[in-house]
N, C-alpha and C positions, 0 to 999 in steps of 0.2 A: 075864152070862158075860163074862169080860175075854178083852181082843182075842190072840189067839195073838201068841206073839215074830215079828219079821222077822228071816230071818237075816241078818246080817253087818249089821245098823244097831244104832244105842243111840243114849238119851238121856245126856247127861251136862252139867253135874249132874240130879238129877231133879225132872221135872217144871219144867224151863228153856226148854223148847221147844227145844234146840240138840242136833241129833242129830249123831252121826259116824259112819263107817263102818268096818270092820275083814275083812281079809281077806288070802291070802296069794299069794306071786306064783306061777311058774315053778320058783323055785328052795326053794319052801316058807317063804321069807322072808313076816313078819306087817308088815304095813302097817296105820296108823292114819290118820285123817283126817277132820276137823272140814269138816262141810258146812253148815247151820243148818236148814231146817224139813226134817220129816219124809219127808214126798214128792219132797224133791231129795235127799234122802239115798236113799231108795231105789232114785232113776234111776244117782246118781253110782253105788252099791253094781253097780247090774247093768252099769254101762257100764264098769266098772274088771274087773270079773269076762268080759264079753267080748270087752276087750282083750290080757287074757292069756292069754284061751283061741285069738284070733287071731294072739299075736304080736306086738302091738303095744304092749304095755305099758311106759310110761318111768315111771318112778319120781317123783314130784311135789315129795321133796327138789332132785331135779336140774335136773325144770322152774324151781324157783324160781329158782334160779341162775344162769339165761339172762336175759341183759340182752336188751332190746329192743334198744339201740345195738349190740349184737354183734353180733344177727340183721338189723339193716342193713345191716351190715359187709359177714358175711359171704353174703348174699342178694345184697347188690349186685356182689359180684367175684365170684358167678358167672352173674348177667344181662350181664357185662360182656361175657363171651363168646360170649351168644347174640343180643345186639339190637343194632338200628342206632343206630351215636352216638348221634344226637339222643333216639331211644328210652331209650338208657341215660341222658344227660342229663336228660329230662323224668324221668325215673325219681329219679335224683337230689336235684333238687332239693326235688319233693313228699318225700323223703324226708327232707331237711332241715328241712324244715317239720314234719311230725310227730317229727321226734327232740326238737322245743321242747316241754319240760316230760313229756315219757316218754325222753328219754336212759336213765336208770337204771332204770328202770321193769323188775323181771320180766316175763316173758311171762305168767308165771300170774296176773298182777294184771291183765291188759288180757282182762276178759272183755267180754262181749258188749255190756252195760248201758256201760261203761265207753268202748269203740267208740262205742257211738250218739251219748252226750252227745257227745264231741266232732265228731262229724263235722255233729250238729246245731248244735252254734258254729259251724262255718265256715257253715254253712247262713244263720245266722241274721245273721253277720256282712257277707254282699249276695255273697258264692259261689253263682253258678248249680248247679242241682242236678244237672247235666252234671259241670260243675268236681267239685264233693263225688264224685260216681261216680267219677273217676277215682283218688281217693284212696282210696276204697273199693276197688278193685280193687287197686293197689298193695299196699293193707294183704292183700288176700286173694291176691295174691302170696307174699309176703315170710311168711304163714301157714302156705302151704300146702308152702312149703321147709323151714319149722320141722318139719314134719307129715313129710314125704320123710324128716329128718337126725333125726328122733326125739327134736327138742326141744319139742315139743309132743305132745299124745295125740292133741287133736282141733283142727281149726279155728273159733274162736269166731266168722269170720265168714260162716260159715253163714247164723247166727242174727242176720246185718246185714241188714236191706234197703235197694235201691237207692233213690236218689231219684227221683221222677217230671222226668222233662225235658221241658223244649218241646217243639213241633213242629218237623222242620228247619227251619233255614230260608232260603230261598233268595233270594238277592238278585243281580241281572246287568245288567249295564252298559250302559243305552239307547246308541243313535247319538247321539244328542245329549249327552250325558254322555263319550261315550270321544271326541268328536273336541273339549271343551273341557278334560277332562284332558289329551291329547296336547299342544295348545296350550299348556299350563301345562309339562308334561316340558321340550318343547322348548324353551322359553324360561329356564328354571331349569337344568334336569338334562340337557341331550341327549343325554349319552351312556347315559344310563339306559333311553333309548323302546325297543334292544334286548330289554333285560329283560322290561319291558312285554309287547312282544310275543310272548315265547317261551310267558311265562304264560296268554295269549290263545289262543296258540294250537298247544298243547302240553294244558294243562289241568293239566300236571303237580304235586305239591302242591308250597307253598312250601321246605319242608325238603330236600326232591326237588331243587330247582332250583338254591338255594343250594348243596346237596352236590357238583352236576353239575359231573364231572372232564372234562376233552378225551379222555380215555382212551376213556370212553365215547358221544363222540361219532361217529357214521357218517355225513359229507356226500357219501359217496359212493352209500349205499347208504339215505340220508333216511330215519337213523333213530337213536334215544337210547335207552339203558338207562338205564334206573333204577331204583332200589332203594327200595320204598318200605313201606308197613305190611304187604302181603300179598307181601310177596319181591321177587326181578326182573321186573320187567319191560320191552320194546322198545314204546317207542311213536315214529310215524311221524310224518314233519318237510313239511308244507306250505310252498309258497315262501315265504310268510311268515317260516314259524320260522329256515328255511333262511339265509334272509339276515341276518336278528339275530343267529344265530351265525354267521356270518363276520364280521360289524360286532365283534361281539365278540372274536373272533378277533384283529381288527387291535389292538382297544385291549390287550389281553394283555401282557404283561412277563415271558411265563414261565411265569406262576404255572401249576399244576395245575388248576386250578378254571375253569369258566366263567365265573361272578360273579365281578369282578376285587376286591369286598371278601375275597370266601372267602379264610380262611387253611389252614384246619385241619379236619378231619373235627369233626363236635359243637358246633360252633361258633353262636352267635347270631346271628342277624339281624335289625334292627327294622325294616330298612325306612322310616327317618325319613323320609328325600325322597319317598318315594307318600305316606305319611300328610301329608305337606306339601301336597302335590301335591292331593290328594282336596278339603284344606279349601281350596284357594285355588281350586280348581276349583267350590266351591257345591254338592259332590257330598254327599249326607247319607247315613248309615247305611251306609259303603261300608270293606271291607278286601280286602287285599291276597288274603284266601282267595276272595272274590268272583269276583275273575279266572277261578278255576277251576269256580266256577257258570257264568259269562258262557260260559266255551266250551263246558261241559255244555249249557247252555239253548239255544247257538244252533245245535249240533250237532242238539238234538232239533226244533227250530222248523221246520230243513233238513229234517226228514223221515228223518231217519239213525236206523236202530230202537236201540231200547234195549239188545239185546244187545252193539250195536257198542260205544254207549257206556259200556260198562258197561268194555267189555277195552278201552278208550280211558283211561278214571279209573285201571283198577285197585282197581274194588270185587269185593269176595271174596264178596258178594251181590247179585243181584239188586234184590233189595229197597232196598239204597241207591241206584241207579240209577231205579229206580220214583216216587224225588221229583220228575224232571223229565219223568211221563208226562203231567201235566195242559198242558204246553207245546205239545205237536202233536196240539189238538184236531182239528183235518183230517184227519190221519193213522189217529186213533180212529175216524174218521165212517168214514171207507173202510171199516177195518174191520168195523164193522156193519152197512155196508151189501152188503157181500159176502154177509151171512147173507142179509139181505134180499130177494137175487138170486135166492138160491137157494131159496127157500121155492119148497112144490109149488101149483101153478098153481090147483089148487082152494080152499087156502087164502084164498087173494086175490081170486076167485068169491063165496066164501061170503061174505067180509069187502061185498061189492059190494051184492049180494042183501039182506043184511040192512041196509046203508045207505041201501035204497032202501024197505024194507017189503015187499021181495019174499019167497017161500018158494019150497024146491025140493019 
């Protein structure tokens, strides 16, 4: 017995193996459309028939007609208005990066198969799979605005998966290490051991710091705003920080900013003098983001719980805060031995009894 018709599929030519679909919109308009094997013809058929019954249906002449470079374009002037400079910068530039060799590129020709290989080249090219994710996520950005503006049906990265990424990882700056890097600041850079210090002992992130206006400084009231990947926030100014900014204070000319490089909101910073610094110091596997370990780890080392530290960094979870729980193993023991305390007295009896070969 031959197999009943499917509706709204066909083969053409016959017997080619390349099926298409046919069907009509909204406005009773007929639509045609070459998918290839049978079984994606029959998904594309029900997914184009439940996007017009939802409303969502764009017409796939007009997808083609979307540049990639447009949906950059116009993706990126409107993140312009909701993220922080350096947000929109990093956003940027990875977008620079993928505009090489998809500039022209339709949206409907960047499906899913066509995403993976490339993001497997950057993979394969010594891109940590940290790095690759964030480009994935950009791209599942800039997708899911096509998606919003009706220049896409569906987001083909769905159907991406992430790359597996390392473990964090935590690296923080022995006593003996931070008083032979100082050594080195002061003898090259002095006027930089403020910086130094704010980063020590602030925790604030590098972008953060560089950003940091006088506007938003409080020495009255020991304490800094900043704006950072989870919003505003006020973190509090230990004598230490206290006095690196007023140090810095004095070297000032003006400018708006506290880092007397700062020009400009968005702006870059390498940091060349600590990377100087680091190697002439004998210091190994050590970055400028360490700092903001160093003050995590030694916050937690102090005994200062997790919670604190958590509205100290400005993590938006918990859970990023929980890398530096294995650092106040003391702090853990107490903990468990509080249960310990309170075990009922018979427990501890019986635990006795039976260590001895005794029975009740």
């Amino acid at each position: 017995m031959a197999n009943p018709k499917q509706r709204g599929i066909f083969e053409h030519p016959a017997e080619s193996g390349i099926w298409h679909i046919c069907y009509y919109d909204a406005d009773g308009k007929r639509h045609r459309e070459k998918v290839g094997p049978k079984n994606a013809a029959i998904g594309a058929y029900q997914l184009r028939k439940t996007e017009i019954r939802l409303g969502k249906y764009f017409p796939p002449r007009q997808q083609a007609r979307v540049r990639f470079d447009e949906l950059v374009t116009e993706a990126l002037a409107q993140k312009r208005t909701r993220l922080a400079p350096r947000s929109y910068l990093a956003d940027s530039l990875r977008s620079a990066k993928l505009l090489e060799g998809w500039r022209e590129l339709p949206l409907a020709s960047l499906t899913p198969a066509r995403i993976e290989e490339r993001l497997r080249g950057m993979r394969e090219s010594g891109l940590s799979g940290s790095t690759v994710n964030r480009y994935r996520s950009l791209l599942s950005s800039l997708f899911a605005f096509a998606l919003r503006t009706g220049r896409v049906t569906i987001n083909p990265m769905r159907q991406v998966q992430r790359y597996k990424e390392n473990d964090p990882r935590i690296r923080y700056l022995g006593d003996d290490e931070e008083a032979a890097l100082r050594k080195i600041v002061r003898a090259n850079f002095p006027e930089r051991e403020p910086e130094l210090d704010i980063a020590l002992h602030t925790g604030i992130r590098r972008g953060e710091q560089f950003g940091l206006r006088w506007e938003a400084v409080d020495l009255k009231n020991l304490r800094i705003a900043v704006r950072g990947k989870t919003g505003r926030r006020f973190v509090p100014l230990n004598s230490k920080a206290r006095l690196a900014l007023e140090s810095l204070r004095l070297q000032s000319t003006g400018s708006a900013f506290v880092c007397p490089d700062a020009q400009r909101d968005g702006q870059l910073d390498w940091r060349r003098w600590f990377e100087s610094c680091v190697r002439s110091a004998d210091i190994e596997n050590f970055t400028w983001h360490d700092l903001r370990h160093t003050f995590a780890s030694r916050l937690v080392m102090a005994g200062v719980d997790l919670s604190s530290v958590q509205k100290l960094l400005g993590h938006k979870s918990i859970l990023m805060t929980m890398r530096y729980a294995h650092l106040a193993p003391g702090h853990l023991q107490d903990a468990v031995e509080k249960l310990a305390a309170a075990a009922p007295a018979q427990q501890l009896e019986l635990h006795i009894l039976r260590g001895s070969g005794g029975t009740r």
